[in-house]
PDB file of N, H, CA, C and O in Angstrom:
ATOM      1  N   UNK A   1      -5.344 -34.124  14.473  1.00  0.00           N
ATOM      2  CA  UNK A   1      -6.697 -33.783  14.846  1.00  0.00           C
ATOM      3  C   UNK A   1      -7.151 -32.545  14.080  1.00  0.00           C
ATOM      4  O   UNK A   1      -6.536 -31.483  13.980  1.00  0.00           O
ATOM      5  N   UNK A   2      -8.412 -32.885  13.524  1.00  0.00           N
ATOM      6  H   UNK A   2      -8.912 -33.747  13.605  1.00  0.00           H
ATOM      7  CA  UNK A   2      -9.153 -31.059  12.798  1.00  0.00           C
ATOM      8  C   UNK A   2      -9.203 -30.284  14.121  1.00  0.00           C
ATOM      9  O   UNK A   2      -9.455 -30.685  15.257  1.00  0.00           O
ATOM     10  N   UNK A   3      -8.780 -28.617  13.494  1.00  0.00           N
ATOM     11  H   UNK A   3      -8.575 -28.291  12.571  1.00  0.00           H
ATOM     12  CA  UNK A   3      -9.337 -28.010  14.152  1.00  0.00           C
ATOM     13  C   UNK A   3     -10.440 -27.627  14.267  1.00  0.00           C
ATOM     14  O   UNK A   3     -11.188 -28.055  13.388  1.00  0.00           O
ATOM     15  N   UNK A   4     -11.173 -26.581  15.445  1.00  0.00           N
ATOM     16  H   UNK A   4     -10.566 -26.233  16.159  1.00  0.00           H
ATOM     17  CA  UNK A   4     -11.821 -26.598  15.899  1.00  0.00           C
ATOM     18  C   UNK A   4     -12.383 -25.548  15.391  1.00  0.00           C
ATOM     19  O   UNK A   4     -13.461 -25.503  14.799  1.00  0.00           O
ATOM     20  N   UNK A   5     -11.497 -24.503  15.667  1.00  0.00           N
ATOM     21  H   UNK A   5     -10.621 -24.538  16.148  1.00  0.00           H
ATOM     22  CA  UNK A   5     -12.534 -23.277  15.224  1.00  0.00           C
ATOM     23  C   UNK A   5     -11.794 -23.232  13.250  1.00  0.00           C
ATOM     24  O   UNK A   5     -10.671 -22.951  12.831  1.00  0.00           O
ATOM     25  N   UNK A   6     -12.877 -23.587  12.640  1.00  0.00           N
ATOM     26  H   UNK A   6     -13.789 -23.815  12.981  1.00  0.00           H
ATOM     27  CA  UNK A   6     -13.159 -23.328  10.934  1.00  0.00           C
ATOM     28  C   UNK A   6     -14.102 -22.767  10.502  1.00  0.00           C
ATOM     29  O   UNK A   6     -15.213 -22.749  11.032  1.00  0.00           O
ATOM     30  N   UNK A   7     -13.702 -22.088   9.207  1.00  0.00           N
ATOM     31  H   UNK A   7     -12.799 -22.102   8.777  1.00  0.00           H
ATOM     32  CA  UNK A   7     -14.984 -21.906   8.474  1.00  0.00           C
ATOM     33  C   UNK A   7     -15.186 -20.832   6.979  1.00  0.00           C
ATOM     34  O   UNK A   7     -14.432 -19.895   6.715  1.00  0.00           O
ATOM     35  N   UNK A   8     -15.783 -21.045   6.562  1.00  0.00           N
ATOM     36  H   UNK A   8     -16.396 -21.806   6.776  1.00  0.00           H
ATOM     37  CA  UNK A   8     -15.361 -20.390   5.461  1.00  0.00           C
ATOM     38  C   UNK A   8     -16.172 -18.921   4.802  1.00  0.00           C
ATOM     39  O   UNK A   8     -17.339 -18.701   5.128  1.00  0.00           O
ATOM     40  N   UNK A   9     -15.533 -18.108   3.996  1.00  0.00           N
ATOM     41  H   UNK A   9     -14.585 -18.287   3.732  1.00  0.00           H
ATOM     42  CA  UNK A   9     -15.387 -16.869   3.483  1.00  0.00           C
ATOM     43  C   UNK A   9     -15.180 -17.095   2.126  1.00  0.00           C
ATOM     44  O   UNK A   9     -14.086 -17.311   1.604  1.00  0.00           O
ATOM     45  N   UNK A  10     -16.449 -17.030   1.471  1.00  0.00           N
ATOM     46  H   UNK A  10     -17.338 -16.855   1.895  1.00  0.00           H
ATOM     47  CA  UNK A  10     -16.323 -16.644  -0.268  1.00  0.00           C
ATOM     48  C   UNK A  10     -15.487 -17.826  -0.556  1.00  0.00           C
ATOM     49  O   UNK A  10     -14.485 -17.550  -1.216  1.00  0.00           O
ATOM     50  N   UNK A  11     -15.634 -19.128  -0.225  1.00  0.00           N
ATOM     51  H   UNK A  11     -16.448 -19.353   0.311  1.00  0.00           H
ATOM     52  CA  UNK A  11     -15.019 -20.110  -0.532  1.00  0.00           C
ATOM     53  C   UNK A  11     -13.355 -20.153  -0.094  1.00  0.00           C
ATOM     54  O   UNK A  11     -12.624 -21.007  -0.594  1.00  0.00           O
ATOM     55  N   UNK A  12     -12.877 -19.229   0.810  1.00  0.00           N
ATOM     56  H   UNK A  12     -13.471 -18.536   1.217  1.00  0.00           H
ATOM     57  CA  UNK A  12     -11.635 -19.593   1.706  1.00  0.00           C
ATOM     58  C   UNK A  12     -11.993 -20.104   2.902  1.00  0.00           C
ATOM     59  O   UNK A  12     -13.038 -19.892   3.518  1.00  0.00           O
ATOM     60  N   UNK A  13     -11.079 -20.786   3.203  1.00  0.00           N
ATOM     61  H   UNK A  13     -10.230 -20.958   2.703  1.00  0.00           H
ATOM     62  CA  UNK A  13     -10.796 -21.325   4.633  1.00  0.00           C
ATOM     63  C   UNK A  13     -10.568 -20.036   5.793  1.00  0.00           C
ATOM     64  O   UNK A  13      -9.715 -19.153   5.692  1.00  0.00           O
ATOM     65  N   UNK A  14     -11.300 -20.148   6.606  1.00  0.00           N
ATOM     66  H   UNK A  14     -11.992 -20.865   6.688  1.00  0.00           H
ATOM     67  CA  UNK A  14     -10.337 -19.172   8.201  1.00  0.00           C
ATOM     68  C   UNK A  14     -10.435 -20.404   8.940  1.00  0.00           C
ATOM     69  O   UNK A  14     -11.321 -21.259   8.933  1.00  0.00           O
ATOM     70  N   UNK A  15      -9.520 -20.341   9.482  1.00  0.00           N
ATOM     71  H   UNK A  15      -8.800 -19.647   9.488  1.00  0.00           H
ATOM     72  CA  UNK A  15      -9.113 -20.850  11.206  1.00  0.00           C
ATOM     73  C   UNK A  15      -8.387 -20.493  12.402  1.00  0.00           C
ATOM     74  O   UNK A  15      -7.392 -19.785  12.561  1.00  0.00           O
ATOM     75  N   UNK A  16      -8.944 -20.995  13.022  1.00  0.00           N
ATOM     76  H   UNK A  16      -9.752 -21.570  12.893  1.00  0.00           H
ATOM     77  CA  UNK A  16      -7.886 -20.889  14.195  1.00  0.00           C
ATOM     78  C   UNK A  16      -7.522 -21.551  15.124  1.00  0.00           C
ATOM     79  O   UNK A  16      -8.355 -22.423  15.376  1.00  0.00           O
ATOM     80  N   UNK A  17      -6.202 -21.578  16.129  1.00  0.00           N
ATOM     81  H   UNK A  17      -5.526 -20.870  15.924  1.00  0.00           H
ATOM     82  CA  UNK A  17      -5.755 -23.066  16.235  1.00  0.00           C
ATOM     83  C   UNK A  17      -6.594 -23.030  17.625  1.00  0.00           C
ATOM     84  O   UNK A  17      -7.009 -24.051  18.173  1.00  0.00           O
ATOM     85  N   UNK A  18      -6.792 -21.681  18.132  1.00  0.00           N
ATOM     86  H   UNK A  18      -6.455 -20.852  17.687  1.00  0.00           H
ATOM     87  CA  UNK A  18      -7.294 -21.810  19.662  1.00  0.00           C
ATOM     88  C   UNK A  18      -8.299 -20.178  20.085  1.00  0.00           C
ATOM     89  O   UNK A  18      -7.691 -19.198  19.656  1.00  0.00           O
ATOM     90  N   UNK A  19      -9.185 -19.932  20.562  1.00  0.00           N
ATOM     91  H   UNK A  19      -9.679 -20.729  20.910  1.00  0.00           H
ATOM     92  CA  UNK A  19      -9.681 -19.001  20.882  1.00  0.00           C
ATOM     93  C   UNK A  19      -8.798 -17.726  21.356  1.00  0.00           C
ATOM     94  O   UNK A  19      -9.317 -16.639  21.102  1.00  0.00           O
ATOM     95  N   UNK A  20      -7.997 -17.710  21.770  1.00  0.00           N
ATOM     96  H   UNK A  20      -7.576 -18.593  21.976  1.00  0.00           H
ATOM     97  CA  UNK A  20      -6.825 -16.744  22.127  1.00  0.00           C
ATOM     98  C   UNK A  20      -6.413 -16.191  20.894  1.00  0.00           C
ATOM     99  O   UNK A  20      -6.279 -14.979  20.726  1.00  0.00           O
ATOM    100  N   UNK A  21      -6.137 -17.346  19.725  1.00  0.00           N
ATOM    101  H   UNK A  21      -6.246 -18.331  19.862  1.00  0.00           H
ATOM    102  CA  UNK A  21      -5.838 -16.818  17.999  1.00  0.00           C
ATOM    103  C   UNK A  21      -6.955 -16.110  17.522  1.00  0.00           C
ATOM    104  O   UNK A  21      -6.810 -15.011  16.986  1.00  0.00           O
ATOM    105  N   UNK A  22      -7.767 -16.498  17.630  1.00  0.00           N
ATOM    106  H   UNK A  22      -7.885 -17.391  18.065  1.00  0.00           H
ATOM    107  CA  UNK A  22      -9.166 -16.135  16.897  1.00  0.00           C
ATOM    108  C   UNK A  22      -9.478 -14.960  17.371  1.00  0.00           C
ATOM    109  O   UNK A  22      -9.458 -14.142  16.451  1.00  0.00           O
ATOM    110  N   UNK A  23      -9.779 -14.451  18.453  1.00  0.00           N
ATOM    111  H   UNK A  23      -9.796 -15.115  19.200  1.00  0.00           H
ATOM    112  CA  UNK A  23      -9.574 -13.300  19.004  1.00  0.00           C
ATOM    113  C   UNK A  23      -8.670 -12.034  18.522  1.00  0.00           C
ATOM    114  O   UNK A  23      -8.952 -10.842  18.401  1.00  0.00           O
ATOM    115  N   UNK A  24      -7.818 -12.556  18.361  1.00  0.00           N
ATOM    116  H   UNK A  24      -7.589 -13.524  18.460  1.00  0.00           H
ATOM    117  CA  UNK A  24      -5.970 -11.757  17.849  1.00  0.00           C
ATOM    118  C   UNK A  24      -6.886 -11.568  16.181  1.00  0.00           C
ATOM    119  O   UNK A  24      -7.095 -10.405  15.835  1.00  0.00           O
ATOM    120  N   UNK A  25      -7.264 -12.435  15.463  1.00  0.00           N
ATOM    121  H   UNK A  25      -7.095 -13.379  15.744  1.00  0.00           H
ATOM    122  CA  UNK A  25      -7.549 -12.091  14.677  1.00  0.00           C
ATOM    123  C   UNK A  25      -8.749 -10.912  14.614  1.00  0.00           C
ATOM    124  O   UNK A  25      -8.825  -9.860  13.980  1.00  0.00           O
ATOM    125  N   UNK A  26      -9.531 -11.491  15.441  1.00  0.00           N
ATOM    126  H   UNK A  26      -9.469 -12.346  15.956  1.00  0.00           H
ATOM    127  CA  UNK A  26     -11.298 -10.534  15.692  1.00  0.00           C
ATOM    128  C   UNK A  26     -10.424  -9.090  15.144  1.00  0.00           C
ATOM    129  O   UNK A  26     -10.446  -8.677  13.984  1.00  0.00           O
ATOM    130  N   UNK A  27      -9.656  -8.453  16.309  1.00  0.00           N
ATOM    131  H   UNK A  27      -9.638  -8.789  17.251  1.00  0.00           H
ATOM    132  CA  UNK A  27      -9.424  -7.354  16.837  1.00  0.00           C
ATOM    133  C   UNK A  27      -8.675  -7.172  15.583  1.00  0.00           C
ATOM    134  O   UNK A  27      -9.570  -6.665  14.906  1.00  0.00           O
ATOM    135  N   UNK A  28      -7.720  -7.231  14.856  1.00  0.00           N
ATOM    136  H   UNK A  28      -6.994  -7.643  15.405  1.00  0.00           H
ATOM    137  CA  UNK A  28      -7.245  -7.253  13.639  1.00  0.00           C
ATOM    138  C   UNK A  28      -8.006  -6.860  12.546  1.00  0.00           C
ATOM    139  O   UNK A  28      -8.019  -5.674  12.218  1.00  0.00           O
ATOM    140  N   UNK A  29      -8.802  -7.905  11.787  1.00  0.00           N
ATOM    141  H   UNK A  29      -8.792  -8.869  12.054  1.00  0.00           H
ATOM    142  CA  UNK A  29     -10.078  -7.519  11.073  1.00  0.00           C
ATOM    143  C   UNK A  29     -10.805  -6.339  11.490  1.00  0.00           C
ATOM    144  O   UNK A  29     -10.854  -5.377  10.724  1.00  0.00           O
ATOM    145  N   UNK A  30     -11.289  -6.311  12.450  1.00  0.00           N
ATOM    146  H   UNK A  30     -11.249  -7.093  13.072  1.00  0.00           H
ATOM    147  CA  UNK A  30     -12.346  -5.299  13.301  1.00  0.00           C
ATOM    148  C   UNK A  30     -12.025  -3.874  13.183  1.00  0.00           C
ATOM    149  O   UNK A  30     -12.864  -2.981  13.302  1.00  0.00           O
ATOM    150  N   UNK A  31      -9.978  -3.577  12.790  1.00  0.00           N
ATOM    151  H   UNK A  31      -9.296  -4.302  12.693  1.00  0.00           H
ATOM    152  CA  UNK A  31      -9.688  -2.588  13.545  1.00  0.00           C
ATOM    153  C   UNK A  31      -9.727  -1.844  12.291  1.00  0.00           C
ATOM    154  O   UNK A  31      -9.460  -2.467  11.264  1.00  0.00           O
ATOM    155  N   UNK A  32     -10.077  -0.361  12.205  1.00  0.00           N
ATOM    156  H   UNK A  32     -10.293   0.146  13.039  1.00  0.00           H
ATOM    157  CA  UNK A  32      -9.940   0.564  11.327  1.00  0.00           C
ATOM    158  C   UNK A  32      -8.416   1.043  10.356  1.00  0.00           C
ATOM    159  O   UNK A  32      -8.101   1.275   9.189  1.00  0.00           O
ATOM    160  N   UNK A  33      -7.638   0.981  12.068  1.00  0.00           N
ATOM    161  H   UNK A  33      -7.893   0.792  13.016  1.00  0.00           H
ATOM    162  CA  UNK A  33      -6.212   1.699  11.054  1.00  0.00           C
ATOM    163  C   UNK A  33      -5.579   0.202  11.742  1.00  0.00           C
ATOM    164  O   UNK A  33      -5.887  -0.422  12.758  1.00  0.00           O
ATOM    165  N   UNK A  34      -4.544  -0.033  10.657  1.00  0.00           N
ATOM    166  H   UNK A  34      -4.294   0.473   9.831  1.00  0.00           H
ATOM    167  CA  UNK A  34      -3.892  -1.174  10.390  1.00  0.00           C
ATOM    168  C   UNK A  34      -2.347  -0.735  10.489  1.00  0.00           C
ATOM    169  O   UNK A  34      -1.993  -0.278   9.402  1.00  0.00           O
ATOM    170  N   UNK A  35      -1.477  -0.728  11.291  1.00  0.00           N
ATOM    171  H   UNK A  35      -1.763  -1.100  12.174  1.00  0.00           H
ATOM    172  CA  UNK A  35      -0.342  -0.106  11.465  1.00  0.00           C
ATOM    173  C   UNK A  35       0.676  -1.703  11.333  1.00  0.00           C
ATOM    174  O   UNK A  35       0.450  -2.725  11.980  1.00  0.00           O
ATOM    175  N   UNK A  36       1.606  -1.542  10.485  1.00  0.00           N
ATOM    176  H   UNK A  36       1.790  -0.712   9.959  1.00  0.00           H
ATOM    177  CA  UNK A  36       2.383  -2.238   9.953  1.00  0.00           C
ATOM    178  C   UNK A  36       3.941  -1.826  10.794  1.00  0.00           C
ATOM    179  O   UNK A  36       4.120  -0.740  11.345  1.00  0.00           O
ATOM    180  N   UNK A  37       5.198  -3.186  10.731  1.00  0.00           N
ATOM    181  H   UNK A  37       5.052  -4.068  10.283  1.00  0.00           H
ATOM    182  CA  UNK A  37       6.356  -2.731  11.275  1.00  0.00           C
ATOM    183  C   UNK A  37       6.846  -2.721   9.970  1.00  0.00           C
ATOM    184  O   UNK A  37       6.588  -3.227   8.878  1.00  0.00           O
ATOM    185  N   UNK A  38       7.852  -1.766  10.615  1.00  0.00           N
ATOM    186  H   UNK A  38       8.061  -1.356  11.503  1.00  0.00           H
ATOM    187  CA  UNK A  38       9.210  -1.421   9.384  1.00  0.00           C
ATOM    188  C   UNK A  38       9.632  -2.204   8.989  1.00  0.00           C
ATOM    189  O   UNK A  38       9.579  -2.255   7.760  1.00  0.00           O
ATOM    190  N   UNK A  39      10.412  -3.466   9.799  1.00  0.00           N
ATOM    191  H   UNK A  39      10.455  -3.424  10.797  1.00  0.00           H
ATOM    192  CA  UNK A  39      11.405  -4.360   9.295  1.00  0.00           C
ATOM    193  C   UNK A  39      10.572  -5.433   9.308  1.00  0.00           C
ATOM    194  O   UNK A  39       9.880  -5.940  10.191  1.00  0.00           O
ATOM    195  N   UNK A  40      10.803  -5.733   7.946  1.00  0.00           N
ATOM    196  H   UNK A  40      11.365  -5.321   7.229  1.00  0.00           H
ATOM    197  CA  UNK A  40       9.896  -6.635   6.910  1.00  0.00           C
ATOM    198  C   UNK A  40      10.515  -8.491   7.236  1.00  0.00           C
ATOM    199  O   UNK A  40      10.083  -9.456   6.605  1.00  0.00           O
ATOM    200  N   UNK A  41      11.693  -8.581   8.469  1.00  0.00           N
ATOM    201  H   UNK A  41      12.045  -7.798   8.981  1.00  0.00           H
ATOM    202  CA  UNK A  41      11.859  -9.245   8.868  1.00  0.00           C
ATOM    203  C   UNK A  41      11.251  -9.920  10.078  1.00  0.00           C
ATOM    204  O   UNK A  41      11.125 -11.096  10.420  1.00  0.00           O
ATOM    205  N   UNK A  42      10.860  -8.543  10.695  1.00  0.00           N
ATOM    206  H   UNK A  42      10.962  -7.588  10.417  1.00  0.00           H
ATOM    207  CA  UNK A  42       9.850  -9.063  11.832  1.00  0.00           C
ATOM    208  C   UNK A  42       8.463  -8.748  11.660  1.00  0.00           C
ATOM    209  O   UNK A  42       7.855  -8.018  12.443  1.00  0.00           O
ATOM    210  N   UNK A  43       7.817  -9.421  10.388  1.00  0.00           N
ATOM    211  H   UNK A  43       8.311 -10.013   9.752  1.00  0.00           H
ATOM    212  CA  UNK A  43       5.816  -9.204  10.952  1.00  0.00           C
ATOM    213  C   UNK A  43       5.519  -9.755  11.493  1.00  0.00           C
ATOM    214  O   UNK A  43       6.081 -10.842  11.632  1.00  0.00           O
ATOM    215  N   UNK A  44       4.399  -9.410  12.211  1.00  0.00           N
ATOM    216  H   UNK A  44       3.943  -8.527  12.099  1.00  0.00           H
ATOM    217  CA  UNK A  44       3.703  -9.971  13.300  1.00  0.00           C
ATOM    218  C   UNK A  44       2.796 -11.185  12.397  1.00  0.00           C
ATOM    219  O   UNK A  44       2.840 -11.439  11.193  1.00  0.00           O
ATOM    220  N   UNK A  45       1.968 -11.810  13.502  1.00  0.00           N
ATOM    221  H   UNK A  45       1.932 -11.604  14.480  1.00  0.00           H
ATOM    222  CA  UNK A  45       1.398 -13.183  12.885  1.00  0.00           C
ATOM    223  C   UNK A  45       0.225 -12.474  11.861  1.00  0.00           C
ATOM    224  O   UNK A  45       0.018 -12.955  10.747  1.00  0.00           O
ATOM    225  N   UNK A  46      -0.477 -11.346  12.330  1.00  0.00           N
ATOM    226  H   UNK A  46      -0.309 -10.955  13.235  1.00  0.00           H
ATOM    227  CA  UNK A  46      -1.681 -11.074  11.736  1.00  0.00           C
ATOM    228  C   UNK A  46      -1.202 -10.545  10.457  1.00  0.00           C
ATOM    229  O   UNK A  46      -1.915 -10.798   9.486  1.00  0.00           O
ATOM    230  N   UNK A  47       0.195  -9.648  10.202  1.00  0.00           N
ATOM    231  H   UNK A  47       0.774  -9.443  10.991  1.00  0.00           H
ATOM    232  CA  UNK A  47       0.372  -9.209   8.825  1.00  0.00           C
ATOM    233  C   UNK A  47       0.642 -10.261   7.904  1.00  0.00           C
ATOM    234  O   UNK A  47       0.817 -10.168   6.689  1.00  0.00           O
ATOM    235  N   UNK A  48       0.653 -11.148   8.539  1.00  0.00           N
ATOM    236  H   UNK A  48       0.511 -11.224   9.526  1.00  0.00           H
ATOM    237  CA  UNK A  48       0.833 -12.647   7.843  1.00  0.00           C
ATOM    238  C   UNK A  48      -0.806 -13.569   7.450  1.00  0.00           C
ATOM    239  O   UNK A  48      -1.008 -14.737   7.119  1.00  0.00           O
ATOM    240  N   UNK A  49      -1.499 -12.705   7.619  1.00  0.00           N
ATOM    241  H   UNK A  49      -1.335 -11.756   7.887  1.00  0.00           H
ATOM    242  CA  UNK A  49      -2.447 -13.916   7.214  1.00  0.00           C
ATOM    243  C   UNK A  49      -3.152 -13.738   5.772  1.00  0.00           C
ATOM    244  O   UNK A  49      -2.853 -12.740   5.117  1.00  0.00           O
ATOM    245  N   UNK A  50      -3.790 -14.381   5.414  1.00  0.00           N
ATOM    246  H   UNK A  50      -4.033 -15.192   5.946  1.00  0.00           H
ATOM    247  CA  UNK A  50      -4.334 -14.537   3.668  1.00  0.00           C
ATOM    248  C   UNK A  50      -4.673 -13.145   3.733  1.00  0.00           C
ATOM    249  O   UNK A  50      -4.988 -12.541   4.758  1.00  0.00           O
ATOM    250  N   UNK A  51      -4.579 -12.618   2.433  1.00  0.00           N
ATOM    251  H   UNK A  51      -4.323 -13.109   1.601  1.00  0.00           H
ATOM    252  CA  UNK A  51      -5.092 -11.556   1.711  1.00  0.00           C
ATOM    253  C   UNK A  51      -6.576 -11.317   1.417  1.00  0.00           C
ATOM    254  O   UNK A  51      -7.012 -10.201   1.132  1.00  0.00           O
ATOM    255  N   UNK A  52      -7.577 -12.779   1.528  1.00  0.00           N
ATOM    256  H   UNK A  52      -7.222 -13.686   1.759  1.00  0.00           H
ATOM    257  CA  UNK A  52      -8.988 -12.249   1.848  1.00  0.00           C
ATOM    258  C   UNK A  52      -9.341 -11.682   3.212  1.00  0.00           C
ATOM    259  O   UNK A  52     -10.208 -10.832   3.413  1.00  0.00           O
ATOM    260  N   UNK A  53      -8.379 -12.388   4.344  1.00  0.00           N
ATOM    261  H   UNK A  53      -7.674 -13.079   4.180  1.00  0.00           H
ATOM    262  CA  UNK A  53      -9.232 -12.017   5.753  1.00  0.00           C
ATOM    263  C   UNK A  53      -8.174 -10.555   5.484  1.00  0.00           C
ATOM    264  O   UNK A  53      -8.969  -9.625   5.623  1.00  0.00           O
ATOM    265  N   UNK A  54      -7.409 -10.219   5.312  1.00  0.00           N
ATOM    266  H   UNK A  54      -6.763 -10.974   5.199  1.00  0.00           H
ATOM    267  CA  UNK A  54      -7.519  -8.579   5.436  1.00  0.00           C
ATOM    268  C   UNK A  54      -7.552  -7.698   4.296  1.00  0.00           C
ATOM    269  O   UNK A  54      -6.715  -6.796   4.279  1.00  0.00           O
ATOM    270  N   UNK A  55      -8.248  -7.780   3.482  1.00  0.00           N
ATOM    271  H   UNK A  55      -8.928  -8.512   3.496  1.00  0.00           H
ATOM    272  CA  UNK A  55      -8.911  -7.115   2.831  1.00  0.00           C
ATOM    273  C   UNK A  55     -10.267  -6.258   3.488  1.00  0.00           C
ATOM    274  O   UNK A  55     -10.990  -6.747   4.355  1.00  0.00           O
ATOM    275  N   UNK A  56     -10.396  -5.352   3.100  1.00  0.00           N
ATOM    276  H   UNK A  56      -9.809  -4.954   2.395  1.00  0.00           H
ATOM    277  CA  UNK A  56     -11.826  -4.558   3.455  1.00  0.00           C
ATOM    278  C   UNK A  56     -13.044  -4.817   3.193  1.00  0.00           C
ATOM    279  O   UNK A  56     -14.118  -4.539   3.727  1.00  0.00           O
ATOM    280  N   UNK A  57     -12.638  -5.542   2.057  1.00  0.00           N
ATOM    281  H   UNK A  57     -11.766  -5.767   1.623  1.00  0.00           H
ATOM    282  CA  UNK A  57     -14.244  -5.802   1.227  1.00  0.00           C
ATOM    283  C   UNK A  57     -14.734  -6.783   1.859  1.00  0.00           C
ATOM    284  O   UNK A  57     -15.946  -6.938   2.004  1.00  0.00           O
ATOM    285  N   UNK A  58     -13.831  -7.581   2.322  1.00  0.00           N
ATOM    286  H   UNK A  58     -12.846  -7.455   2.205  1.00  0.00           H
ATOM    287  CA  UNK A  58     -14.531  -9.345   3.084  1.00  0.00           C
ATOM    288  C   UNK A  58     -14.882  -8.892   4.805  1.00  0.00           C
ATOM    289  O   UNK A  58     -15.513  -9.558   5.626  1.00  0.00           O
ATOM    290  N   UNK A  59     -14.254  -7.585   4.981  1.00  0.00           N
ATOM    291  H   UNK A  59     -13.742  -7.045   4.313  1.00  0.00           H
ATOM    292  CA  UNK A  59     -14.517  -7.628   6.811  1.00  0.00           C
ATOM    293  C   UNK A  59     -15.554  -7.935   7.194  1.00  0.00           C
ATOM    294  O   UNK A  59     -15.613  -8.748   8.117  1.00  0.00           O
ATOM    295  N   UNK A  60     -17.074  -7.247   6.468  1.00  0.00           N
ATOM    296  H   UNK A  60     -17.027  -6.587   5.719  1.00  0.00           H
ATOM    297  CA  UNK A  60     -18.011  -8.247   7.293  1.00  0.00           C
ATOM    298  C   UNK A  60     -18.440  -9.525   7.317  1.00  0.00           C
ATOM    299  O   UNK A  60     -18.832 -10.117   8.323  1.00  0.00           O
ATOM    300  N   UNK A  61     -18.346 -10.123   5.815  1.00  0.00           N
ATOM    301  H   UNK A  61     -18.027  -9.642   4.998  1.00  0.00           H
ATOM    302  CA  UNK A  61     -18.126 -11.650   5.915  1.00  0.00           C
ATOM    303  C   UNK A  61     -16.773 -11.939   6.744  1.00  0.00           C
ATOM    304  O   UNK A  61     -16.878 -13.118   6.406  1.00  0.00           O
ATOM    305  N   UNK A  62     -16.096 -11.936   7.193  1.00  0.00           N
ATOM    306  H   UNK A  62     -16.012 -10.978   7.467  1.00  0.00           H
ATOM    307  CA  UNK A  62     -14.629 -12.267   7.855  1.00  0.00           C
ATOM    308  C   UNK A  62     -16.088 -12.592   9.662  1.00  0.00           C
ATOM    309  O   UNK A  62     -16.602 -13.536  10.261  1.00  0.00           O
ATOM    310  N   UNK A  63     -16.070 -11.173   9.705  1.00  0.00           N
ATOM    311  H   UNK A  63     -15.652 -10.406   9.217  1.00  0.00           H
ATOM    312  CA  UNK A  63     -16.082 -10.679  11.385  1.00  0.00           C
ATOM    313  C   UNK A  63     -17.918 -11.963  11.151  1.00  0.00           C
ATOM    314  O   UNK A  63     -17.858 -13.012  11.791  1.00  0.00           O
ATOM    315  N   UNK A  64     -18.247 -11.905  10.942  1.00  0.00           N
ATOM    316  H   UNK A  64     -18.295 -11.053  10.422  1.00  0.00           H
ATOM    317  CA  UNK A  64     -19.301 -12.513  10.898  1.00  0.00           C
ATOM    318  C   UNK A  64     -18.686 -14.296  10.699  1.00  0.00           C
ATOM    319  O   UNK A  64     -19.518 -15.010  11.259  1.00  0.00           O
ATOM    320  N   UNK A  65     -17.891 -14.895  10.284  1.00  0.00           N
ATOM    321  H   UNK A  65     -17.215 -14.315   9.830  1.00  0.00           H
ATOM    322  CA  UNK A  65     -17.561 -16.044  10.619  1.00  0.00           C
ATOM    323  C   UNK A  65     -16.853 -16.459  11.758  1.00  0.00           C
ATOM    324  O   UNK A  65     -16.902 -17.501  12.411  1.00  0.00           O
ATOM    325  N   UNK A  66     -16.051 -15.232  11.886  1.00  0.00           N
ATOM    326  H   UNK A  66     -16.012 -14.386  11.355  1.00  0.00           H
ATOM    327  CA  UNK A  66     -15.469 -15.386  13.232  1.00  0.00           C
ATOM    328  C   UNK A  66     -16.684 -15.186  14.783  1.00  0.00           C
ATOM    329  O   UNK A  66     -16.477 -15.483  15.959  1.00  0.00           O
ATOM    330  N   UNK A  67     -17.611 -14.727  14.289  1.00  0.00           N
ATOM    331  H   UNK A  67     -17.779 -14.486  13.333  1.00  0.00           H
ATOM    332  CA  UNK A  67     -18.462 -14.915  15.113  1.00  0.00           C
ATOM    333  C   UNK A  67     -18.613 -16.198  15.746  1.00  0.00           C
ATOM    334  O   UNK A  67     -18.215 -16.624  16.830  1.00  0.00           O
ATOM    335  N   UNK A  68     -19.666 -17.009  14.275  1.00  0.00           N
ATOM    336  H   UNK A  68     -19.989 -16.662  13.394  1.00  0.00           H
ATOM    337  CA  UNK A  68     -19.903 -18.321  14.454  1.00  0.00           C
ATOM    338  C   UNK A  68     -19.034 -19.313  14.958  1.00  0.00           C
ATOM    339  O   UNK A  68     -19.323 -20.416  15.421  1.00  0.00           O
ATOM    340  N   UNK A  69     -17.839 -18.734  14.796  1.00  0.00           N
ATOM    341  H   UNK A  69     -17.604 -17.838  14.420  1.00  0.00           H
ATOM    342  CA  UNK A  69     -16.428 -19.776  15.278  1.00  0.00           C
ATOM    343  C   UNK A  69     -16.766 -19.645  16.486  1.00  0.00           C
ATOM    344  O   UNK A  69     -16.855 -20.654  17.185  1.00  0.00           O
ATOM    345  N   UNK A  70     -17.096 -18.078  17.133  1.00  0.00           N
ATOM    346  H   UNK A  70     -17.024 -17.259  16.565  1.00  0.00           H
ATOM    347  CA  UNK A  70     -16.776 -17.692  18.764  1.00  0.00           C
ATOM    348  C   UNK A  70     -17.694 -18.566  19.522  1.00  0.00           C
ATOM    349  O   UNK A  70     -17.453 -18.990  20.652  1.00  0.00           O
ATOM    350  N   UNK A  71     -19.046 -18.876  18.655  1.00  0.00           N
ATOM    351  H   UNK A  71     -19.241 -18.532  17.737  1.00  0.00           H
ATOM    352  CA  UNK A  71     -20.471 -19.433  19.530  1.00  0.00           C
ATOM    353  C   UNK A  71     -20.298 -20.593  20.095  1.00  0.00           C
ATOM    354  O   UNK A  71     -20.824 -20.961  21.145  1.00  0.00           O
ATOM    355  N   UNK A  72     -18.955 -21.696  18.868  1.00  0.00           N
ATOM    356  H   UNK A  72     -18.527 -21.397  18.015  1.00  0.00           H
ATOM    357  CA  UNK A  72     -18.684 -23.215  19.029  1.00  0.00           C
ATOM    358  C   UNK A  72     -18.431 -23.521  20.500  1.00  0.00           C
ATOM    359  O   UNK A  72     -18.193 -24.674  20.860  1.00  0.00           O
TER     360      UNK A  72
END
């Protein structure tokens, strides 16, 4: 089945599998300081995602699709 919440950024894909994710992401994107773990064995899901959604330059295109995802 497609998911639900999609959509795109400068010609990338975002998704997410469920509003609970999408959220996790919001707050991620959204957040100013970005604090990373030490052991490069355990990142979390968000230090894991594409290199456009956390980049700086895309945050307001990012936070602005994730909007439209939120309205669905």
């Amino acid at each position: 089945l497609p998911l639900w919440y999609t959509d795109e950024v400068k010609g990338e894909e975002i998704w997410a599998f469920n509003l609970q994710h999408l959220l996790e992401i919001k707050d991620y994107v959204g957040s100013k300081l970005r604090e990373r773990t030490t052991d490069r064995f355990k990142m979390t899901m968000v230090e894991k995602l594409p290199d456009f959604i956390k980049s700086a330059k895309n945050r307001e295109e990012v936070l602005k699709a994730i909007e439209r995802m939120e309205k669905k």
